[in-house]
C-alpha positions as CSV (number, residue, x, y, z in Angstrom):
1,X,24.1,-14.9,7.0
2,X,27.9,-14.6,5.9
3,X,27.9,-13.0,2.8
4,X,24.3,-11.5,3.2
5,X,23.3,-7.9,2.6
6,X,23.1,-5.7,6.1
7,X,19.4,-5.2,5.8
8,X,18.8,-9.3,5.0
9,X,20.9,-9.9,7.9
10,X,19.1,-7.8,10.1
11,X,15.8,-9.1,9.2
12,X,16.7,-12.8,10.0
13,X,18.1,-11.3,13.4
14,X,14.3,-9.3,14.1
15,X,13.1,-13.3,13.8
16,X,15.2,-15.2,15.3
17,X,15.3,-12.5,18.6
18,X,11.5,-12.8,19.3
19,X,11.4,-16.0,19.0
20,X,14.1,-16.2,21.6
21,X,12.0,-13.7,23.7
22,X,9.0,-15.5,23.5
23,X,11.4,-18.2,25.0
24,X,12.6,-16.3,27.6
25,X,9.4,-15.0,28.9
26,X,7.1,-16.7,31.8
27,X,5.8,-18.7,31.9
28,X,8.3,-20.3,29.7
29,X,11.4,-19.6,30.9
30,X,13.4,-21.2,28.5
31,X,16.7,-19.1,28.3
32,X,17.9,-17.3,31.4
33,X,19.2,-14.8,29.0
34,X,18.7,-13.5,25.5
35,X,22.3,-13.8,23.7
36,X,23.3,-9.9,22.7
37,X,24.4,-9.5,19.0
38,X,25.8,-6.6,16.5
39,X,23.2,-4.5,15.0
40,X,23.3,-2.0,11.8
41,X,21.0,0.6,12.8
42,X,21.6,1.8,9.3
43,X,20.2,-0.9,7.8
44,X,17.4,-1.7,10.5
45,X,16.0,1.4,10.3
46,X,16.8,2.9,6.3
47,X,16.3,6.0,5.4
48,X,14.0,4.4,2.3
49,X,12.9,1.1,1.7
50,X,13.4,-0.7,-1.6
51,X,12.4,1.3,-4.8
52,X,9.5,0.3,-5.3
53,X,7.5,2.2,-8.2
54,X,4.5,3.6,-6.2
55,X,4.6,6.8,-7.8
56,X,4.4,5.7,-11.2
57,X,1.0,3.8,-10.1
58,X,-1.2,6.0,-11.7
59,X,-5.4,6.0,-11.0
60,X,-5.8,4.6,-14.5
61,X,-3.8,1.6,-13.8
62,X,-5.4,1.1,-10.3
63,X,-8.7,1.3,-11.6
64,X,-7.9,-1.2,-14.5
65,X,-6.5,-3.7,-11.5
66,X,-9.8,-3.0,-9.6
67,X,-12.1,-4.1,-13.0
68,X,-10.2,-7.3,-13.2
69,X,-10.5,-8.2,-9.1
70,X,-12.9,-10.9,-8.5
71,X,-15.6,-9.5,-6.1
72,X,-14.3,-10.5,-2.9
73,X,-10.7,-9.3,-3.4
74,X,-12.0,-6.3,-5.2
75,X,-12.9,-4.6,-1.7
76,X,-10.0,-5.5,0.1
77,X,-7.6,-3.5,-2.7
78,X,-10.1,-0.6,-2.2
79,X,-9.4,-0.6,1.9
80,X,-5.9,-1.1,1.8
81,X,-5.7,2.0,-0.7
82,X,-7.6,3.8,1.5
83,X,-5.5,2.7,4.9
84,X,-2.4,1.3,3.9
85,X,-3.4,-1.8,6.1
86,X,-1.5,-5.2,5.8
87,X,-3.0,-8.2,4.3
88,X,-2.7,-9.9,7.6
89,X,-5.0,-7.0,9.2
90,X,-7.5,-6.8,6.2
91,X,-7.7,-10.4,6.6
92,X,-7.4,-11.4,10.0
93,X,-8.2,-8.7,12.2
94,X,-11.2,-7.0,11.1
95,X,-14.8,-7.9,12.0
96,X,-18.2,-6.9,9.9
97,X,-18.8,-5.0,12.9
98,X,-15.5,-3.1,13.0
99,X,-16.9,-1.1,9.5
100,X,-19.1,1.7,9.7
101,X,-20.1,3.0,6.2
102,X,-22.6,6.0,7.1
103,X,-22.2,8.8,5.1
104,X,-19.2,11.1,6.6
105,X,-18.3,8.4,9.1
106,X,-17.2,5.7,6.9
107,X,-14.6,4.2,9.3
108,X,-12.6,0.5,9.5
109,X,-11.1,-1.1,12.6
110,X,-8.4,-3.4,12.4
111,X,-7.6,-5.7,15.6
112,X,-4.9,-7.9,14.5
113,X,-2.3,-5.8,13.7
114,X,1.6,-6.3,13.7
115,X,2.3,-3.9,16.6
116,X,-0.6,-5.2,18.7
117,X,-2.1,-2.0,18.2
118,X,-6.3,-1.6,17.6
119,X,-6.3,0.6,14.4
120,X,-9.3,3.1,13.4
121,X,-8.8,4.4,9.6
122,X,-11.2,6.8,7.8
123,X,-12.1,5.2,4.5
124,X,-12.4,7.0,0.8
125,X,-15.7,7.3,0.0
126,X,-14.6,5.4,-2.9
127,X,-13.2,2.4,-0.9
128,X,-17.0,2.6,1.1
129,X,-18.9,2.4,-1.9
130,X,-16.6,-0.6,-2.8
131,X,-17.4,-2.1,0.4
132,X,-20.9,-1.9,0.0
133,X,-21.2,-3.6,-3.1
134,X,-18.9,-6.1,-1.2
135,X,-21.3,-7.0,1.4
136,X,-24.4,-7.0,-1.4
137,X,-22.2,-10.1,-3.1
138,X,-20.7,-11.6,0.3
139,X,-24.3,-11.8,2.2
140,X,-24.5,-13.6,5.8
141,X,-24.3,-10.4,7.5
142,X,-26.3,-11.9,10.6
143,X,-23.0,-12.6,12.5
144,X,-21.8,-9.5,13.5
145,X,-18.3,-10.8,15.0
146,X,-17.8,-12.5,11.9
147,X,-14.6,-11.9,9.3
148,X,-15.5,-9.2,7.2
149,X,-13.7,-10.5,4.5
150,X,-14.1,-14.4,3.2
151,X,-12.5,-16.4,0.3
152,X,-14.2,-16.6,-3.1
153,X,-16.0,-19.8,-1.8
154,X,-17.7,-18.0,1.3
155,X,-14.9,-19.4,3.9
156,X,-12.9,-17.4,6.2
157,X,-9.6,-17.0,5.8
158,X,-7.4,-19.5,7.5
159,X,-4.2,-18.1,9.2
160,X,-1.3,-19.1,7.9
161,X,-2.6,-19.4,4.5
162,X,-1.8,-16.5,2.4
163,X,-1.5,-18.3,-0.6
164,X,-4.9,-17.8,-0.7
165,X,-4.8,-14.4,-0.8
166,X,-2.3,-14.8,-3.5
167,X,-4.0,-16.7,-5.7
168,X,-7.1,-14.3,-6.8
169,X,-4.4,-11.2,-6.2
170,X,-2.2,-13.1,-9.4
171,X,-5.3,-13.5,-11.4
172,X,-6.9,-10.3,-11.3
173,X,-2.5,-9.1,-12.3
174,X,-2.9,-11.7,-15.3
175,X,-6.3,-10.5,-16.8
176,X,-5.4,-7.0,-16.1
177,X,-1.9,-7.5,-17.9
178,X,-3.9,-8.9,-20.7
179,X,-6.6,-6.2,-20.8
180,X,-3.6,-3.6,-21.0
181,X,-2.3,-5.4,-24.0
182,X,-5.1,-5.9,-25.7
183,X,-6.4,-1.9,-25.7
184,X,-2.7,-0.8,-26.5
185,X,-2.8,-3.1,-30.1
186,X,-6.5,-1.9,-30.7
187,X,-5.2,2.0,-30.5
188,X,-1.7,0.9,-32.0
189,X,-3.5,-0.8,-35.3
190,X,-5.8,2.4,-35.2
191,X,-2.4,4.8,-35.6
192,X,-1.3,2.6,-38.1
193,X,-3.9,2.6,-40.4
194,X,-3.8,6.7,-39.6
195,X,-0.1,6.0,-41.1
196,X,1.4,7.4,-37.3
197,X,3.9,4.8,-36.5
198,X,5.7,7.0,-34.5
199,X,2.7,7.1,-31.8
200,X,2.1,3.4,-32.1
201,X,5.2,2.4,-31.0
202,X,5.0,5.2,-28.1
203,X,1.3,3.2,-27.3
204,X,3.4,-0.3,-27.0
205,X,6.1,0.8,-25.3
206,X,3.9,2.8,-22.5
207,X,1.5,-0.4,-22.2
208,X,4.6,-2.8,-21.4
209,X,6.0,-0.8,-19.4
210,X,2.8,-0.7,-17.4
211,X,2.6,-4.4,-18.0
212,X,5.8,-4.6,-15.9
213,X,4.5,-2.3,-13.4
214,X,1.2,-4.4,-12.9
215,X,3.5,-7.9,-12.6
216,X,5.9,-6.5,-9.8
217,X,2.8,-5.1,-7.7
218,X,1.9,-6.7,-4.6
219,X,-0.9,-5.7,-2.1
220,X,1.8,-3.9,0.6
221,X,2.8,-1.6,-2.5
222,X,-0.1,0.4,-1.3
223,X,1.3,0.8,1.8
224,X,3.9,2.3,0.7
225,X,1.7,3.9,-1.8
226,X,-0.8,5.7,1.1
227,X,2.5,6.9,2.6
228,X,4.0,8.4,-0.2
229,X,0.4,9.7,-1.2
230,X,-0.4,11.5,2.3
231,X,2.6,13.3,3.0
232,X,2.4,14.9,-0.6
233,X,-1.0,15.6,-0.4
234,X,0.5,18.2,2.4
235,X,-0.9,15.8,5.7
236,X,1.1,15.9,8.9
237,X,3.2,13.1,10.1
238,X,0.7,12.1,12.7
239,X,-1.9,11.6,10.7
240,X,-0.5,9.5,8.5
241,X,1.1,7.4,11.5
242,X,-2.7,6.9,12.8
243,X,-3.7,6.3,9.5
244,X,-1.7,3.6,8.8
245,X,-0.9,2.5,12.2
246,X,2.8,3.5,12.5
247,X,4.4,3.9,16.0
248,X,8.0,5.2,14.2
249,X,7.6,8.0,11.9
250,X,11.3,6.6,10.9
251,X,8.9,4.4,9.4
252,X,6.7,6.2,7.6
253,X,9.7,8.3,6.1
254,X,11.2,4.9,5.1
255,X,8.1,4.3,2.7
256,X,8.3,7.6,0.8
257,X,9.8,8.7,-2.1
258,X,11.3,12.1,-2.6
259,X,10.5,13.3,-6.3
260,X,12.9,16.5,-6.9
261,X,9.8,18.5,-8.8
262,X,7.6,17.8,-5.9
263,X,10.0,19.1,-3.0
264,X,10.7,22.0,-5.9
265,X,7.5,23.3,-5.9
266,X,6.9,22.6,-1.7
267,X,9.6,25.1,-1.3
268,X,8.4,27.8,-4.1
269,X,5.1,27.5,-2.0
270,X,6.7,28.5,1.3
271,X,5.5,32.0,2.5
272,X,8.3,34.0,2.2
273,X,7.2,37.1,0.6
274,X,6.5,38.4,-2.9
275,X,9.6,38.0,-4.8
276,X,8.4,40.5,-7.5
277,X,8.4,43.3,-5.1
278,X,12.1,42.8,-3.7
279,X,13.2,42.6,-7.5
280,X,11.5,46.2,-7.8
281,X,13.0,47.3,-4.7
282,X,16.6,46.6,-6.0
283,X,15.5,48.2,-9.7
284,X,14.8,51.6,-7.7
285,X,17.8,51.6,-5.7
């Protein structure tokens, strides 16, 4: 790791330590004792992760990703907006039993998680309806302890093998790119012809730019997304920790993103008292 960044460094340590503990532990007993190295709490626990643009992931843009997702993958984008869970639990560690979808307790359970923990989150109507069109196209719903979500061929999904996750995830990016492109020209040619060139080039330079956005997305930006979401939306810390199945609300923090009007306005709205009436009060003194 000479040479690394902090944070790289610390990541290859989180590895190589559990592996070393899974050594250590019976009935293994491997090591007698787990070697002790430096840590940078710094950069294991960050005050925010990499920049990611979340909050310039508008509903527009999601919902033009969502139109270009093949069936199967289109319901697990809708669930992990709606939880923030990880691939690996959306794909691994749910069951077509662990999803109730009854009006006003539309719920997903999530076994497999990376803390160990068994994870309840209420889903979005949205992502519910999603899910029931889902189940319409996936059929086989006989095996209750069944995955609830299978590869475009009908196959569960093998561990290990996120590749195949990948795959449709890159597609859907490609023909959502395209679609982006294609209605930016059709409205740019229209402002031409209306003799605006001005607004045209505003159209192409808005639709790469979301073209960029749509290429650097990957499904754990809406983890980060749900976060960042929550907590602006005005929800507590713990609910967005059982939401999203955080232990650490160091965690949680870490996937925000401070936005200067947003705080702004979070202070004006703090009840302090009508500032019109203390300007009067010094006016009549």
């Amino acid at each position: 790791m000479e040479g690394r960044k902090a944070s790289t460094r610390e990541r290859y340590l989180n590895t190589i330590l559990a592996f070393l503990s899974w050594c250590a532990a019976r009935p293994r007993g491997y090591l007698e004792q787990i070697p002790a190295f430096d840590r940078d709490k710094k950069a294991r626990n960050p005050n925010t992760r990499a920049r990611r643009r979340v909050a310039d992931i508008s509903p527009e843009l999601l919902q033009i990703m969502l139109d270009h997702a093949a069936p199967h993958l289109r319901a697990q984008i809708a669930v992990e907006l709606s939880t923030g869970g990880r691939v690996s639990s959306v794909l691994h560690g749910c069951r077509l039993c662990d999803v109730i979808l009854a009006e006003g307790r539309e719920q997903i359970t999530f076994h497999d998680t990376k803390n160990g923990d068994m994870v309840t989150a209420a889903l979005h109507p949205r992502a519910a309806e999603e899910l029931r069109s889902y189940l319409a196209f996936r059929g086989n719903l006989h095996d209750r302890e069944g995955a609830l979500f299978l590869t475009g061929q009908g196959k569960p999904y093998a561990p290990g093998r996120g590749t195949q996750n990948k795959t449709a995830f890159n597609a859907m990016k490609r023909r959502a790119i395209k679609a982006i492109g294609k209605e930016a020209a059709d409205k740019a040619r229209a402002l031409h012809a209306a003799k605006n060139i001005i607004a045209a080039k505003e159209v192409i330079a808005a639709a790469r730019d979301h073209q960029r956005l749509v290429g650097q997305i990957t499904q754990h930006w809406f983890r980060h997304l749900l976060a960042d979401r929550l907590l602006k939306s005005g929800a507590d810390i713990r609910t967005v920790m059982a939401q999203g199945g955080w232990r650490d609300p160091k965690s949680v923090m870490g996937y925000t993103r401070d936005v200067e009007a947003h705080r702004r306005q979070m202070v004006r709205d703090l009840p302090l008292g009508d500032c019109s009436r203390s300007s009067k009060d010094e006016e009549s003194a």
